[in-house]
Every structure is written in C-alpha cells, then in structure tokens.
C-alpha positions as CSV (number, residue, x, y, z in Angstrom):
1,X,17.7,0.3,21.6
2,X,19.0,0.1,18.3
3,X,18.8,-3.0,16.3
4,X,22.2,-5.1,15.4
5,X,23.2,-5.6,11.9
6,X,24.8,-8.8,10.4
7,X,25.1,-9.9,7.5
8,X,23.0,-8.1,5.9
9,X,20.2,-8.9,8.4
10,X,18.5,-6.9,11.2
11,X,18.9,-8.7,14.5
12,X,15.4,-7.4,16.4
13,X,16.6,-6.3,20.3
14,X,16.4,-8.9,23.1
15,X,13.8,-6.4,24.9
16,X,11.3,-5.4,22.5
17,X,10.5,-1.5,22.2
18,X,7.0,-0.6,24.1
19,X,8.0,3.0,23.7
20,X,7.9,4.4,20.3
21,X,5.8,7.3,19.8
22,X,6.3,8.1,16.1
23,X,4.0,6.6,13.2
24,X,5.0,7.2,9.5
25,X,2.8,6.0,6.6
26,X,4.4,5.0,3.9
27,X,3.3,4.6,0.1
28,X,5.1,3.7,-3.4
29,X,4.2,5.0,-6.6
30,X,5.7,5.6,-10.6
31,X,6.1,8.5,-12.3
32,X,2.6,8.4,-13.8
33,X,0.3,10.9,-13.6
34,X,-2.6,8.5,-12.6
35,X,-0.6,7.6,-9.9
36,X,0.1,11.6,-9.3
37,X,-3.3,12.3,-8.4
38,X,-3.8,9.2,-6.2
39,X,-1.0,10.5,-4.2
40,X,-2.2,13.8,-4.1
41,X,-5.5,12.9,-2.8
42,X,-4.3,10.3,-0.1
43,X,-2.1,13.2,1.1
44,X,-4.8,15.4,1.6
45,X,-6.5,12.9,3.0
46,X,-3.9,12.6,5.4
47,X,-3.9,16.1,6.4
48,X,-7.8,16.2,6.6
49,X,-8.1,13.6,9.4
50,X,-4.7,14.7,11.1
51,X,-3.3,11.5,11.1
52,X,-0.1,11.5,13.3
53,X,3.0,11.1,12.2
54,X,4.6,11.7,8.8
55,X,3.6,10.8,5.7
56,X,6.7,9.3,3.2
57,X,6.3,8.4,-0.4
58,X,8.9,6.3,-2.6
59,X,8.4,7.8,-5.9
60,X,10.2,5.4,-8.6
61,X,10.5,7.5,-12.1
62,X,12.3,9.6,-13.9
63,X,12.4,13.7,-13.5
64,X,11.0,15.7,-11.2
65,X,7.9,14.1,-8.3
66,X,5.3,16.2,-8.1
67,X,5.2,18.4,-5.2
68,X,2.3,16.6,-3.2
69,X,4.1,15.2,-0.7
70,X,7.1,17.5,0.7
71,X,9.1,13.7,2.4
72,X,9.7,12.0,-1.4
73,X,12.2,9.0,-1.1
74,X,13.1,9.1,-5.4
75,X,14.8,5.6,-6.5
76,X,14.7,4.4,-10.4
77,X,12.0,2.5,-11.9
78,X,12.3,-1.0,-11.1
79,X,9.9,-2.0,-13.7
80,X,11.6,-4.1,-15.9
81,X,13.4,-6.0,-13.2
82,X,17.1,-4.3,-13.5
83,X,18.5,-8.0,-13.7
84,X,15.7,-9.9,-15.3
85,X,13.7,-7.3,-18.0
86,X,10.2,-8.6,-16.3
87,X,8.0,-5.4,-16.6
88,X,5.8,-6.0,-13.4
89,X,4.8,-2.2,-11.7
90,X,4.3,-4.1,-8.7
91,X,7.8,-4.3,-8.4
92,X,8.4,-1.1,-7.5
93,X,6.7,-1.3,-3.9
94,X,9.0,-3.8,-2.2
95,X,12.4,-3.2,-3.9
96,X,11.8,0.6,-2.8
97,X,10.8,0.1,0.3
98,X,14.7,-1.9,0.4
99,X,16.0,1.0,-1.0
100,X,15.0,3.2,1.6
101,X,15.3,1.5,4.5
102,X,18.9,1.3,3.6
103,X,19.3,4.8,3.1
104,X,17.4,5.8,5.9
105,X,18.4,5.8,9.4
106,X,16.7,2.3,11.8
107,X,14.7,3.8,14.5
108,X,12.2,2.6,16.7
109,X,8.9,3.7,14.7
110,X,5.2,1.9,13.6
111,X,5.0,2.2,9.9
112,X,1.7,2.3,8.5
113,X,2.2,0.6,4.7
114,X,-1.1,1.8,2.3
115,X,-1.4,1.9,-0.9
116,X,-2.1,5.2,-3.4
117,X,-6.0,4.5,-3.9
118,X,-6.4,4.8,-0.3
119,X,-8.3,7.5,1.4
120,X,-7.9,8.7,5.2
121,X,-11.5,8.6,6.7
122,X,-10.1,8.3,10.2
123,X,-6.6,8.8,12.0
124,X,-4.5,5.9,13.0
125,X,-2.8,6.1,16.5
126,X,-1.8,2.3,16.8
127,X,1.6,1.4,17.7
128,X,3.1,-1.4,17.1
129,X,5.9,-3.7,19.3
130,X,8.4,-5.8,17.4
131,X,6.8,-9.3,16.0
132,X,3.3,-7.8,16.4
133,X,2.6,-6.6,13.3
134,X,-1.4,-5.6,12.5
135,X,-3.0,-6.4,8.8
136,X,-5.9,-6.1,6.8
137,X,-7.7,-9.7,6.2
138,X,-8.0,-9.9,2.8
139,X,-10.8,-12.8,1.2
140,X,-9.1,-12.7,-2.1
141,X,-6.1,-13.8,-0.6
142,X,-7.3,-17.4,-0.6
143,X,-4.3,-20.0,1.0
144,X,-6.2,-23.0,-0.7
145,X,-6.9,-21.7,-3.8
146,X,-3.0,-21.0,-3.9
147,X,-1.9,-24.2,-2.1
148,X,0.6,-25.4,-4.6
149,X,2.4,-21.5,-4.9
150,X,2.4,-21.9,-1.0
151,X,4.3,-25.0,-1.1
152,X,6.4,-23.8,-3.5
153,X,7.6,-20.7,-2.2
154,X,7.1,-20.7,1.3
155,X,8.9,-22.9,3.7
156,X,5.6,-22.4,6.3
157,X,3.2,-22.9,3.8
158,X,0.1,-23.4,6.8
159,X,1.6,-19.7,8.9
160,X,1.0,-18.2,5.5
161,X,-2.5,-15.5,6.2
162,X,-4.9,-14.3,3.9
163,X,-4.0,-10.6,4.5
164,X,-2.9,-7.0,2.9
165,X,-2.7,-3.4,3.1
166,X,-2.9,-1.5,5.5
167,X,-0.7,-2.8,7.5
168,X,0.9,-1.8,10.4
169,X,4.6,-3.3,11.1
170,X,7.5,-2.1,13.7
171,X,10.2,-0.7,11.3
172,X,12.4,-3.4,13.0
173,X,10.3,-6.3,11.4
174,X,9.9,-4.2,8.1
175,X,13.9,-4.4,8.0
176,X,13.9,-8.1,8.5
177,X,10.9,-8.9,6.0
178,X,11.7,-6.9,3.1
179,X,14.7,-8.3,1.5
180,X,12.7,-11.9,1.7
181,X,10.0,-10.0,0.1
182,X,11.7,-9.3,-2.5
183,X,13.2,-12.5,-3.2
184,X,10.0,-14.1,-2.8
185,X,8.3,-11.6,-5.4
186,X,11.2,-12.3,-7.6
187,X,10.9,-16.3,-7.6
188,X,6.6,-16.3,-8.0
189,X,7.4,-14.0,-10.7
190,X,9.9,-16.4,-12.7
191,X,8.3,-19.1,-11.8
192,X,6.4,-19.7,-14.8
193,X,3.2,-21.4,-13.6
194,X,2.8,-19.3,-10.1
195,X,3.6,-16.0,-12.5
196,X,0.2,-16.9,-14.3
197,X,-1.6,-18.0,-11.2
198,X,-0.7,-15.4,-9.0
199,X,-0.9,-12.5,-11.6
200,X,-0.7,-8.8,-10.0
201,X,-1.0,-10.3,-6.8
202,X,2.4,-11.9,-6.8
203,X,3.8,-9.5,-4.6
204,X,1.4,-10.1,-2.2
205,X,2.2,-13.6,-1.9
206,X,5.7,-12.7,-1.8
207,X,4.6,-10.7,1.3
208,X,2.4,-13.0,3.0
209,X,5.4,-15.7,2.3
210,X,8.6,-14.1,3.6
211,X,6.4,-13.1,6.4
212,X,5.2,-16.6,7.2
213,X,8.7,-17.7,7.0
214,X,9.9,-15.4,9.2
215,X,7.3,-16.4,12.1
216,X,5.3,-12.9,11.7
217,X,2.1,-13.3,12.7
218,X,-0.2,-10.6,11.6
219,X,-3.3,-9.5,14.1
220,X,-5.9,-8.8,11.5
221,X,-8.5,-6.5,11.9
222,X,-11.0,-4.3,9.6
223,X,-9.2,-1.2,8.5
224,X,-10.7,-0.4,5.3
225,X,-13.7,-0.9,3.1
226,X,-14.1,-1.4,-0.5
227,X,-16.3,0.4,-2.5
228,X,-19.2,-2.2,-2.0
229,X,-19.1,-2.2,1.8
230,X,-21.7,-0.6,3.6
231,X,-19.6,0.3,7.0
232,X,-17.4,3.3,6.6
233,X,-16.5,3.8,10.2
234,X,-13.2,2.7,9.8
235,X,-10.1,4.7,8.7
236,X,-9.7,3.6,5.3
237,X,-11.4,3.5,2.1
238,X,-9.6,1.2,-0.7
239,X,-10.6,2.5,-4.0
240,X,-9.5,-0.5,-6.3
241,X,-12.8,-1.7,-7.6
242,X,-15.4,0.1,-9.6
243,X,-18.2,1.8,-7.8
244,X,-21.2,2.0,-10.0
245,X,-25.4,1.7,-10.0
246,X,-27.7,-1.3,-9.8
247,X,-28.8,-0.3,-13.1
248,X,-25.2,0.7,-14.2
249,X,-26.2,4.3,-15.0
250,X,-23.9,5.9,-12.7
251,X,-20.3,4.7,-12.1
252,X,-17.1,5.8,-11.3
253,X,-13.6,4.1,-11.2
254,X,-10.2,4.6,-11.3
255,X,-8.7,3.2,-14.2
256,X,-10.8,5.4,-16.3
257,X,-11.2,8.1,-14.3
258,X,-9.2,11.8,-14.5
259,X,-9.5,13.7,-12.3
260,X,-10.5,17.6,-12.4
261,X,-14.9,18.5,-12.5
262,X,-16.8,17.7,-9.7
263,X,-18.0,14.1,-10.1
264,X,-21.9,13.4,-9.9
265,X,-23.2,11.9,-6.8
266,X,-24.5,8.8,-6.9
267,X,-27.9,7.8,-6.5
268,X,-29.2,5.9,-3.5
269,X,-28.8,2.4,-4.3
270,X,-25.5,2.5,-4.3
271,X,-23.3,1.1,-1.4
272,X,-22.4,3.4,1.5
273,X,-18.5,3.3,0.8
274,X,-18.9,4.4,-3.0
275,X,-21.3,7.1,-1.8
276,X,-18.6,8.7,0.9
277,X,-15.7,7.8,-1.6
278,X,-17.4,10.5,-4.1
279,X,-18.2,12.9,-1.3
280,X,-14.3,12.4,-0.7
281,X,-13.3,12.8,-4.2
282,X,-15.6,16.0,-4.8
283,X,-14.1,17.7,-1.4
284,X,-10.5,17.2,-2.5
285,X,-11.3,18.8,-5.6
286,X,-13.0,21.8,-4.1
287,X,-10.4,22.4,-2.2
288,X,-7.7,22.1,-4.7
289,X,-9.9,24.8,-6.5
290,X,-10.2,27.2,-3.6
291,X,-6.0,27.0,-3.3
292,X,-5.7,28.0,-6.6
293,X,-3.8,24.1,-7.3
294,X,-2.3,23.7,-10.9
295,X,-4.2,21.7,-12.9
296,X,-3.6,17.6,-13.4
297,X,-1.1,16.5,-16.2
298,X,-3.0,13.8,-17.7
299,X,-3.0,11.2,-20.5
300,X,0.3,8.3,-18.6
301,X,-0.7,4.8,-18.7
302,X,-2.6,3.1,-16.2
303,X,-1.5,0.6,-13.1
C-alpha cells in the first residue's frame, strides 16, 4: 500500500506493511576527498559482508562524485544554509536526505541510515514495520544535560531518546520525520544559546526532536562499537574517535589520517575495536592495490 500525500505530509497506511523485503543503506557526504575515501571504504565494506540490499549515497558538491558507489543521489552543497549563510557540514545529511526522498519514488522499504566512518563487520537483514523504527543508544546524547534545548525545541521534551546512527527506519516514517528534522536542525542552529550548546551535534538533536514529536519511538539496541569497545560482534564499527596506545606511541585517527600505505598494527594493549578497525583499514587497501584502484586525491579540508 502506497502512502497518501497531503500537504506536504506523508499520511503512513491504516494497515502497516509486514511485507517489505528490500533494505537500502543510505549515507551523505561533501565533495571532499576525506569524505571520498570514507565512502569508498564503507562501500567495500558493504560488499565484503554482502549486506542485502542497495547501498545509496547523497553526495552534496560540486563536479563529478567519485565513482565508489555506482547509486549517487548528487544535490548542491547545503553548507552555508541557502537562506541563512550558516556554514554547518552537518547540514547536508538531513536537507539531502529531503531532497531525495522527493525525487525518489515512496515504496515500502527498511532504510538503514550510517554515517561515512562506518565499517560493515556484519550484514544487516532487519526489517522494519511503520512506527517501529530501531536506533543505536548513544551516552553522549545526554536528555538532562540538554534539558533546557529539549524544552526549547521539542514539544515532547520527556519522549526525546538518547540515540543515533545506525538507525533503521521504514521509509514511510523517514518521509514523515525529515522535513521536521530539518526544521528542528535549522531552529537549534539559530538559536543562539542551543547553537553553542549543542555544537556538531545539533542535528542530532534536531533528529531525536522531530522524532519525539512525532511519537517515534526508537527500539535501541547495540549496533556498533567505537574504537574503545572491546566487543566487535556486532555489524558496525564507528570510527569517529581516535584509536591510539596506552603509552600513546601508536595511534591512528581520522582527521589526520590519509589514506594509501599499509597502516602499522597496533600493539596489544590497545582495545579490540581499534585493533579489527586497522585489520579493516589495511584489507581495503590491499585490495584496492590488487584492482589496480587509482590512487586517493588528497589534501580537502576536514569534517
């Protein structure tokens, strides 16, 4: 059953779907290169594990994408903010995500939402029904440390969850949530208190917000470690801290990092997730060798 649009709005069906079969992960990046090779490397990650499905990316930029994933969704930078001039990169993931829902046809579908610095470590088959969305929990996320934001933006302040990618959401509820996201993103972001407070995670709150507003309640569960965690039997592994030594002789991490040697392994003391991250990191690049890859373009700013 196709949804009914009014207004703007998506209207999810009277019987929600229990059949959909399909999956598609979806992922935003800019036209830097550092976020090039974090795309290339989640998609082979993606083929490695033979994760079901399709794999989209919304590539917001200028030119040409880089040929790493063959389904490339292109819109304009929205960083600045085309009405207000804010330069905020984060920006980018919700207003393209609205951008191609619209242009893309509604179907009944689980999308998997991940980030660039992710790496497949296992398949995800989960499906999803309408209003039974599944997130990561996410400590950082703290609702009282943010209680005032909350009460400012959200009209559900205690629904609000401490979650974030991956998430898992029927493409129904994505269709209903986004457009609040945005608008939520938008007012933390002019808002010039919660713009401080909330910093690069203010389009996570917008999230968490439009979807407490909108009565989605998120199932969370452990889908992916951090580079500190010592269990890696999950499907994820969410490269956006540093990784590094007790004595801080060995360390790898993102921001600095580009890519094309083998990186050394590191020694034993470090955690289990930042050991299988490397051991990730150094098969992509072997293989990228063996395919005869072009080399990295290097040398774009950081995000």
């Amino acid at each position: 059953m196709e949804p009914q649009h009014r207004n703007g709005q998506v209207e999810q069906p009277e019987t929600p779907a229990v059949n959909n079969l399909q999956i598609r992960t979806v992922f935003s990046v800019d036209d830097s290169a550092y976020q090039a090779w974090q795309a290339e490397w989640l998609a082979w990650s993606f083929d490695r594990v033979r994760q079901p499905g399709y794999l989209t990316r919304l590539w917001s930029g200028v030119g040409e994408p880089t040929p790493s994933v063959p389904d490339t969704f292109q819109t304009r930078s929205f960083s600045p903010h085309p009405d207000t001039g804010d330069e905020f990169a984060c920006y980018n993931k919700p207003l393209a995500l609205n951008e191609w829902l619209k242009a893309t046809p509604s179907r009944d579908e689980t999308i998997l939402l991940v980030d660039p610095d992710f790496v497949f470590l296992q398949p995800v088959s989960m499906f999803v029904r309408p209003g039974k969305p599944i997130a990561q929990r996410i400590s950082y996320m703290n609702t009282k440390k943010f209680a005032q934001l909350l009460e400012r933006h959200c009209q559900a302040p205690e629904e609000v969850q401490s979650l974030g990618f991956p998430v898992l959401i029927h493409r129904y509820d994505l269709e209903r949530l986004v457009p609040l996201w945005v608008e939520k993103t938008e007012a933390i972001r002019n808002h010039p208190v919660d713009r401080e407070d909330a910093g690069w995670l203010a389009e996570m709150w917008g999230y968490v917000t439009a979807a407490a507003d909108l009565g989605l309640c998120h199932q969370l569960q452990h889908l992916a470690a951090f580079q500190m965690d010592i269990c890696v039997e999950i499907p994820f592994i969410h490269y956006c801290y540093e990784s590094q030594s007790s004595m801080a002789d060995w360390r790898w991490d993102k921001r600095g990092y580009e890519p094309g040697e083998l990186f050394p392994l590191p020694p034993c003391d470090v955690a289990q997730a930042s050991k299988v991250l490397i051991e990730q990191l150094n098969m992509w690049l072997a293989d990228r060798s063996t395919n005869g890859s072009a080399g990295f373009v290097l040398g774009r700013d950081r995000g």
